[in-house]
SEKOL-680939 format. One line per field, with one value per residue (C-alpha): residue number from 1; residue in one letter; y, x, z. Coordinates in steps of 0.05 Angstrom, whole numbers, plus 5000, padded with zeros to 4 digits. Example, Ala and Ser with C-alpha at 12.3 -4.5 7.8 and 13.67 -1.06 7.14 Angstrom:
// residues 2
n: c(1, 2) $
res: c(A, S) $
yy: c(4910, 4979) $
xx: c(5246, 5273) $
zz: c(5156, 5143) $
END
This chain:
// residues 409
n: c(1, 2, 3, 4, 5, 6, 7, 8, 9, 10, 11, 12, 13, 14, 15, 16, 17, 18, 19, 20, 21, 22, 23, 24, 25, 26, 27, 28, 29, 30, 31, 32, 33, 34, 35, 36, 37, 38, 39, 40, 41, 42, 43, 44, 45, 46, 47, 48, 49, 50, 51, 52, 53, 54, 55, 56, 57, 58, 59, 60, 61, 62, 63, 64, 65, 66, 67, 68, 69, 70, 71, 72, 73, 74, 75, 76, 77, 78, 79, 80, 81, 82, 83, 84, 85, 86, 87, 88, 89, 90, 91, 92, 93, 94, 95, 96, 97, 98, 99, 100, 101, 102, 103, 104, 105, 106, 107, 108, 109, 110, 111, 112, 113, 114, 115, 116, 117, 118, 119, 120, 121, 122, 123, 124, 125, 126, 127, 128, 129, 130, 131, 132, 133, 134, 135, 136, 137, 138, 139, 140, 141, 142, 143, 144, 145, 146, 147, 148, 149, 150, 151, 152, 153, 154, 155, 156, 157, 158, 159, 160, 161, 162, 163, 164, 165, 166, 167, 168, 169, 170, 171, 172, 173, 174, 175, 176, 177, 178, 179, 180, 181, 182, 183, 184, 185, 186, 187, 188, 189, 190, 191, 192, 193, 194, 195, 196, 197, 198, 199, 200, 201, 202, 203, 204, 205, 206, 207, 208, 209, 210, 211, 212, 213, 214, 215, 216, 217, 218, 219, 220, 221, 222, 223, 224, 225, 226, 227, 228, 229, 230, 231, 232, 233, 234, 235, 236, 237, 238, 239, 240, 241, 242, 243, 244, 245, 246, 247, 248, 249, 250, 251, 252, 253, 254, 255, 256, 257, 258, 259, 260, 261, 262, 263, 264, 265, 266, 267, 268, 269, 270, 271, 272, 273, 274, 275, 276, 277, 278, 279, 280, 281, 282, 283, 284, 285, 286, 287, 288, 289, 290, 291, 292, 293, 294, 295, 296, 297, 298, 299, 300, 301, 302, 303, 304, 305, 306, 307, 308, 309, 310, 311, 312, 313, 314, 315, 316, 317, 318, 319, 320, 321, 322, 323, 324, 325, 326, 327, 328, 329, 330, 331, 332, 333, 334, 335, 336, 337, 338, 339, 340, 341, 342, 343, 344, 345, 346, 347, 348, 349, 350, 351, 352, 353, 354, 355, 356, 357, 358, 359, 360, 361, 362, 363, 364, 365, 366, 367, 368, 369, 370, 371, 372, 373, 374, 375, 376, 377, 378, 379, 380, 381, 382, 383, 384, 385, 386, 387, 388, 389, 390, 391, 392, 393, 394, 395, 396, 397, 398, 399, 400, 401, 402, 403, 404, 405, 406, 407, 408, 409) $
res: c(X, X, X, X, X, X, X, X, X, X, X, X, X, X, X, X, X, X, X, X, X, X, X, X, X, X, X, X, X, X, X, X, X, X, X, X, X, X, X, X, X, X, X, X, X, X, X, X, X, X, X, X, X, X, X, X, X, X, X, X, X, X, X, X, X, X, X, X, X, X, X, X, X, X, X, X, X, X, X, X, X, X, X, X, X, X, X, X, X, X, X, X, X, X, X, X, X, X, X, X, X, X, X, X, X, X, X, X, X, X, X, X, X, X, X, X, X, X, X, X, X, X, X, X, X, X, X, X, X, X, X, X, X, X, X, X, X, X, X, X, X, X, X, X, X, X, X, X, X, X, X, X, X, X, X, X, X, X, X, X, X, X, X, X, X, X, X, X, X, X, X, X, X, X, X, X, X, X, X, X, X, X, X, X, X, X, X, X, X, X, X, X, X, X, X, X, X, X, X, X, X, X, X, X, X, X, X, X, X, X, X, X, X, X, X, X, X, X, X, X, X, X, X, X, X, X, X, X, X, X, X, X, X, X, X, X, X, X, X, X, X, X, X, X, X, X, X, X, X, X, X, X, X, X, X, X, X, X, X, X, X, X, X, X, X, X, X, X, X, X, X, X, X, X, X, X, X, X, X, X, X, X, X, X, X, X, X, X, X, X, X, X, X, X, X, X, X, X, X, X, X, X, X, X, X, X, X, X, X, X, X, X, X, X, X, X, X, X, X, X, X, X, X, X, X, X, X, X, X, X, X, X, X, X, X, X, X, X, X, X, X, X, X, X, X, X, X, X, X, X, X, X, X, X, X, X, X, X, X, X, X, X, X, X, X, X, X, X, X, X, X, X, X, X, X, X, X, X, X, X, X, X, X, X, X, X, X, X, X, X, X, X, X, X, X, X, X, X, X, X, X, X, X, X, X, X, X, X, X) $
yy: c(5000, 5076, 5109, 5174, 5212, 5195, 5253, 5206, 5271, 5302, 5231, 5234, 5300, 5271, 5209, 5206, 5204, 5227, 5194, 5222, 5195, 5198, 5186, 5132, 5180, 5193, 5261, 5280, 5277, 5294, 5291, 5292, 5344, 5307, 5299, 5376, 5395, 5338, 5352, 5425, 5443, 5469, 5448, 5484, 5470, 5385, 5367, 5377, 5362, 5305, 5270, 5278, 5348, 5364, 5317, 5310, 5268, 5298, 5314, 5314, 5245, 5210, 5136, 5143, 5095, 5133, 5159, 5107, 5048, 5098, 5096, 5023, 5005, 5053, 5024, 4954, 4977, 5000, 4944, 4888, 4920, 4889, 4927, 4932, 4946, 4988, 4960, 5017, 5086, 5140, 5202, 5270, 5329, 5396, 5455, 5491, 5547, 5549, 5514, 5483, 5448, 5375, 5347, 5274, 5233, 5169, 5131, 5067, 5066, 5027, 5034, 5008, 5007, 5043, 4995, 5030, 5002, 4965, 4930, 4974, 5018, 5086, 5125, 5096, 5100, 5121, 5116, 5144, 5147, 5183, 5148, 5195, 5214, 5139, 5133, 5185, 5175, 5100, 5140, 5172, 5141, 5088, 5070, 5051, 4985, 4996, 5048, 4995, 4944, 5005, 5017, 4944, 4943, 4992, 4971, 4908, 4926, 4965, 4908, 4862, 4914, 4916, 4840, 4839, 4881, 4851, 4776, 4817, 4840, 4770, 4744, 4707, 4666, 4646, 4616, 4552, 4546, 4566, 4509, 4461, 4477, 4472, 4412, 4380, 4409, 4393, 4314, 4288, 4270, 4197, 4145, 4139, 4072, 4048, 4117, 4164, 4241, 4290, 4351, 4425, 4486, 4554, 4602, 4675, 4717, 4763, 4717, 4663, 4597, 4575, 4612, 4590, 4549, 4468, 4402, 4339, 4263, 4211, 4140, 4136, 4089, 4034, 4015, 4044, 4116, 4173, 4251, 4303, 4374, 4442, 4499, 4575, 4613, 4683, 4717, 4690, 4674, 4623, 4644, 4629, 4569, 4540, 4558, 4520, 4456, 4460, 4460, 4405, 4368, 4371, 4365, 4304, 4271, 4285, 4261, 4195, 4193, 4242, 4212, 4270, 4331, 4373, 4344, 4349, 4419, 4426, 4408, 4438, 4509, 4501, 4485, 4542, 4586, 4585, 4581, 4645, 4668, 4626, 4681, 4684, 4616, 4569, 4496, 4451, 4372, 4323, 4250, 4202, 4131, 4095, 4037, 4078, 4131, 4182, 4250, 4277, 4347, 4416, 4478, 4533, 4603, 4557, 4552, 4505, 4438, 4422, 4353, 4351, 4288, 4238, 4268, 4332, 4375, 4409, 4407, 4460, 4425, 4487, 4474, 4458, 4534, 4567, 4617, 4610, 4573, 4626, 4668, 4647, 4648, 4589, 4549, 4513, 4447, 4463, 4446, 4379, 4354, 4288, 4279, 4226, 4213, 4162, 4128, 4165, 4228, 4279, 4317, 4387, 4413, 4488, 4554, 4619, 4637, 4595, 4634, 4703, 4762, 4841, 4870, 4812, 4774, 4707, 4679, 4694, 4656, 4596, 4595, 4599, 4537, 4503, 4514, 4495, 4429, 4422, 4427, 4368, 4317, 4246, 4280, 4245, 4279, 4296, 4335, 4360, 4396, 4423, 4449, 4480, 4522, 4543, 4557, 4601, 4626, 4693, 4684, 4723, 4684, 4707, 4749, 4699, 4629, 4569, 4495, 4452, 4376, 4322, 4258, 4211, 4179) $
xx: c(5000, 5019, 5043, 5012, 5067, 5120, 5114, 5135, 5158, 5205, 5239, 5255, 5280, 5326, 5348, 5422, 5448, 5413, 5342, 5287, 5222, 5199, 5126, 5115, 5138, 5199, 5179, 5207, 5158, 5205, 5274, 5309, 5355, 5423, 5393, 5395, 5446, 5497, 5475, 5481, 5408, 5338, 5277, 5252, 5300, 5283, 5203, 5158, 5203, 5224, 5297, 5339, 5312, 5350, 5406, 5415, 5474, 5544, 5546, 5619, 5625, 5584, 5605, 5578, 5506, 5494, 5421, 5406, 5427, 5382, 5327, 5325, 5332, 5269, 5225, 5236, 5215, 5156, 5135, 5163, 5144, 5217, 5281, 5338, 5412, 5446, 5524, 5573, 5559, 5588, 5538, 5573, 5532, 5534, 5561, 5501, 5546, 5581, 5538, 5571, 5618, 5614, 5644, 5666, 5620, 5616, 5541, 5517, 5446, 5387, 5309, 5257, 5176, 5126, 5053, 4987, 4928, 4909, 4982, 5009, 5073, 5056, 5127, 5200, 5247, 5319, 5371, 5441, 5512, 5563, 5632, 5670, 5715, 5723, 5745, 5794, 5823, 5843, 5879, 5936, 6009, 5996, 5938, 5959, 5944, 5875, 5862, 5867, 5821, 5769, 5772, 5767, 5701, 5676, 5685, 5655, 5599, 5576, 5593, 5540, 5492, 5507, 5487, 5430, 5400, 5414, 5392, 5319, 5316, 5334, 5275, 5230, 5284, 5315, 5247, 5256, 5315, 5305, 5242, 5297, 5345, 5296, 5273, 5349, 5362, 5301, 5284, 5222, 5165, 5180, 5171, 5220, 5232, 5160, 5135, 5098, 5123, 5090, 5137, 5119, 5156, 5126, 5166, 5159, 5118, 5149, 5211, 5246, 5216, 5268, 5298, 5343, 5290, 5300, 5283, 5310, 5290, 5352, 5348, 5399, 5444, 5426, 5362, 5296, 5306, 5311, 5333, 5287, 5310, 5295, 5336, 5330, 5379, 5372, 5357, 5322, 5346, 5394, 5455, 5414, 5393, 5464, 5476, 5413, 5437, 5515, 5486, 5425, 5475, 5530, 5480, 5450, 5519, 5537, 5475, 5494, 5552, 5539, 5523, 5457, 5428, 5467, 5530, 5505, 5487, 5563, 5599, 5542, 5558, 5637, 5619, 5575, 5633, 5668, 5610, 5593, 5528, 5511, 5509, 5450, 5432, 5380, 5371, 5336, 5345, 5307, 5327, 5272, 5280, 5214, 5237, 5252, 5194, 5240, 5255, 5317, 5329, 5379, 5365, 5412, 5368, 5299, 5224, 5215, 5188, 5110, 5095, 5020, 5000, 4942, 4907, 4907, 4961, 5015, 5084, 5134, 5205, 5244, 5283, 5348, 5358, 5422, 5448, 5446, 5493, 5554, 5546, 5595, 5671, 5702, 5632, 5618, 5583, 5503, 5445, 5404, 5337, 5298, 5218, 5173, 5121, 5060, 5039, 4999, 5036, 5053, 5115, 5117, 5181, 5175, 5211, 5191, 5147, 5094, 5085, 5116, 5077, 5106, 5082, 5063, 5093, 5123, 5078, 5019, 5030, 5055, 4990, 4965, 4997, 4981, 4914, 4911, 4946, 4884, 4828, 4856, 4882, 4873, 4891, 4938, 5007, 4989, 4917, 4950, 4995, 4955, 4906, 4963, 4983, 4917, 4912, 4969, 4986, 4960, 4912, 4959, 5019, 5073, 5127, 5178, 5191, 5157, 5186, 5136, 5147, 5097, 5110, 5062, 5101) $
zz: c(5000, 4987, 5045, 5046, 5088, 5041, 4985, 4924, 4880, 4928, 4931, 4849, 4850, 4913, 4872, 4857, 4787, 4725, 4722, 4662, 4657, 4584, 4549, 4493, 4444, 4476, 4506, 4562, 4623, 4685, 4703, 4769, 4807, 4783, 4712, 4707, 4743, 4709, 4634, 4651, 4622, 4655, 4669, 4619, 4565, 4574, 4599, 4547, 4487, 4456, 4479, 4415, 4401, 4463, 4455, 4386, 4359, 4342, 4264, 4274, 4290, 4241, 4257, 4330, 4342, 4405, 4392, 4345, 4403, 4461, 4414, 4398, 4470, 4491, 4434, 4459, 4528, 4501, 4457, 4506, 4573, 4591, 4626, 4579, 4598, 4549, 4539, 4549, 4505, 4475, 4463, 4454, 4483, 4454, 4507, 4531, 4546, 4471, 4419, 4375, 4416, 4428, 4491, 4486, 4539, 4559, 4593, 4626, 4612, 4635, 4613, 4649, 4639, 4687, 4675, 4670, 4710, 4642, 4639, 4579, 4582, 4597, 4618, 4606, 4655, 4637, 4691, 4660, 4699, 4672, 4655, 4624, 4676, 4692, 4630, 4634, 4683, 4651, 4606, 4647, 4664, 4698, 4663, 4590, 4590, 4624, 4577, 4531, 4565, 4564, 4491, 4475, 4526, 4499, 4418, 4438, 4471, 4409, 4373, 4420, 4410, 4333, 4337, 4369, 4324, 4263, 4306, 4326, 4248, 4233, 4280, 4223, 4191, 4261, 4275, 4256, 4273, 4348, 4338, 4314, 4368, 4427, 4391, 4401, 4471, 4504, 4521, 4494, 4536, 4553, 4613, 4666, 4692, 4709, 4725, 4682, 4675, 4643, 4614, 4590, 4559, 4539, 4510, 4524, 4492, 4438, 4440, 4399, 4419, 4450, 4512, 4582, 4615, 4619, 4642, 4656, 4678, 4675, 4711, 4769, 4774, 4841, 4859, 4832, 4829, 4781, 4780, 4762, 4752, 4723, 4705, 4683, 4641, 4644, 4570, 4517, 4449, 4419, 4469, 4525, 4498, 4489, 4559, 4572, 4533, 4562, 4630, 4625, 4590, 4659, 4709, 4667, 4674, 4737, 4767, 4749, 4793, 4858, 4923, 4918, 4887, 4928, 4901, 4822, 4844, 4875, 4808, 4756, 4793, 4784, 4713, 4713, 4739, 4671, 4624, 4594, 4601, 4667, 4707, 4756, 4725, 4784, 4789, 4830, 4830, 4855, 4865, 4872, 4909, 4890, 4939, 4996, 4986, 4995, 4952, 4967, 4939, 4935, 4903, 4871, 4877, 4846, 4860, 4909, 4880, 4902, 4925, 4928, 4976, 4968, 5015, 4981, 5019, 4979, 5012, 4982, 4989, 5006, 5066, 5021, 4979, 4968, 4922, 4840, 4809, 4799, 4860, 4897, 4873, 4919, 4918, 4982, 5001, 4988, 5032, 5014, 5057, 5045, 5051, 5045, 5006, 4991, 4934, 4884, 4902, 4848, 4849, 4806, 4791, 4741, 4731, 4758, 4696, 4723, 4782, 4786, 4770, 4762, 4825, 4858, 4917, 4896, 4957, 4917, 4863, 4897, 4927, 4864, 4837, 4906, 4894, 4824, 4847, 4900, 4851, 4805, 4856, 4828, 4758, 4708, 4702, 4624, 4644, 4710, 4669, 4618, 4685, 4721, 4654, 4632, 4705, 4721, 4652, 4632, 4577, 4528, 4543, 4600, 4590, 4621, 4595, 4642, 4635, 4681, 4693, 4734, 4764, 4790, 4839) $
END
């Protein structure tokens, strides 16, 4: 709730470093204290117009991308109602004291939506810091070969960005080949031992079909038992999606051979400590003892799995959580618990697309899903599946990617 004794305005004005909201259009709408005083311009001279009328690009460098990069990057806020992180940028700006003049300047920016009540984008936010001096300063006596390092950040950063592009403009004929490659990394549905597993993936929507979320069943070796895991990338598109496969791929083969999940999870996140692009990545495995009735488990920054009883009850297994995969640098040992269950239990294991909402505590939505679980006990894995994603889905698709996966047990 809105506290009413906290004046909201006076708080943006106070907010340090340059933050502008801007309209649809790319108007600016407001602008903070540090926004002003940092690009040396009034109040007057910025609200009201639009952003490259008052920041127009340098006609005396004509290879800079600056407002061309800015302006890409706001538009997909707009159209994707998604945050995007601009790499490193150079964008001159014209003296306001002697026009004319361009001063060399150097910006990390970010953009970020502001919803409506109805869900749309109705303001962008655009949070710049200033690295000019930084890079500078990389630049004197000491600094040569840092200098160096800088430049080459900085060329390949425009270089990513340069990519992207031309992948996003590329989006219809990567199609099928993001189908093919999901196709490839993802297993098929299948049966496991004697046990029947039903397995789901929806892609986000707007994206490639094929993104950073993943499943997994693999027979263990010993006894009657198998592992059942999911996994989330962050991104979308076909580098998160070899992430995706390098990782299902290690964890697959590991959990063959570790004493438990929290082992696999142990040697997946030093893997993950040298694979590009697994940054922030979660996991959480599950190994299943049909025998024993017993589901031990471990999780790297994931959902917790549900376990929904005969009797109806739905047990969130989530007393073995530890950071993602690569947050540590020297990784140690990570938590692992063991429950019981009976037969005819089902055991739900999904990413966080399933259940997180914008502006909505992750509680809420796992009492969603617990819920959902409730109203179809007795269900087979395949039509428990389908329920729980009509169920918890949005009806126009979700904006993150959701890999879901039921065992009756």
């Amino acid at each position: 709730m809105k506290d009413a004794s906290i004046d909201y305005e006076a708080v943006f004005k106070g907010l340090p470093g340059m933050v502008a909201l801007l309209t649809p259009e790319l108007v600016y709408a407001d602008v903070n204290e540090d926004f002003l005083r940092i690009s040396g311009r009034t109040r007057e001279q910025v609200v009201g117009r639009y952003i490259f009328d008052v920041f127009p690009e340098n006609p005396d460098n004509p290879t800079s991308k600056g407002m061309h990069n800015v302006q890409t990057s706001m538009r997909r806020v707009v159209a994707t109602g998604e945050r995007d992180t601009m790499a490193l940028q150079r964008y001159d700006v014209e003296s306001p004291e002697r026009p004319g003049q361009w001063e060399e300047r150097y910006w990390s920016p970010v953009n970020a939506p502001v919803f409506g009540p109805d869900g749309t984008v109705v303001l962008v936010v655009h949070r710049v810091e200033e690295v000019t001096e930084l890079i500078r300063a990389r630049g004197g006596p000491m600094g040569g070969r840092a200098r160096v390092l800088e430049a080459e950040l900085y060329t390949r950063g425009r270089e990513l960005q340069e990519l992207n592009d031309r992948l996003r403009q590329a989006h219809a004929r990567e199609r099928e080949v993001a189908l093919a490659l999901q196709e490839a990394m993802l297993p098929a549905r299948r049966q496991v031992g004697d046990q029947r597993a039903a397995v789901r993936y929806r892609p986000a929507v707007g994206a490639l079909n094929v993104c950073g979320d993943w499943y997994d069943l693999v027979d263990l070796v010993g006894g009657n038992r198998i592992g059942v895991s999911v996994g989330d990338v962050v991104g979308h598109g076909l580098e998160a999606a070899g992430v995706m496969g390098q990782l299902r791929s290690a964890l697959t083969a590991t959990s063959r051979v570790a004493d438990g999940p929290a082992q696999a999870l142990d040697v997946l996140g030093r893997y993950a400590h040298v694979v590009d692009g697994a940054e922030s990545a979660t996991a959480v495995t599950t190994f299943i003892d049909f025998d024993a009735h017993t589901i031990t488990y471990s999780s790297a920054g994931h959902p917790p799995p549900a376990l929904l009883h005969p009797d109806g009850r739905v047990e969130f297994l989530d007393r073995a959580t530890d950071p993602p995969l690569d947050a540590r640098p020297s990784p140690i040992p990570r938590p692992e618990a063991r429950t019981t269950f009976a037969e005819g239990a089902t055991l739900v294991l999904y990413t966080d697309g399933l259940i997180e909402r914008r502006h909505e505590d992750i509680d809420t939505g796992l009492s969603r899903l617990a819920e959902s679980l409730g109203r179809h006990l007795g269900a087979d894995p395949e039509t428990l599946a389908d329920a729980v994603l009509l169920e918890l889905l949005p009806p126009g698709g979700a904006t993150d990617d959701t890999a879901l996966i039921v065992v009756r047990l």
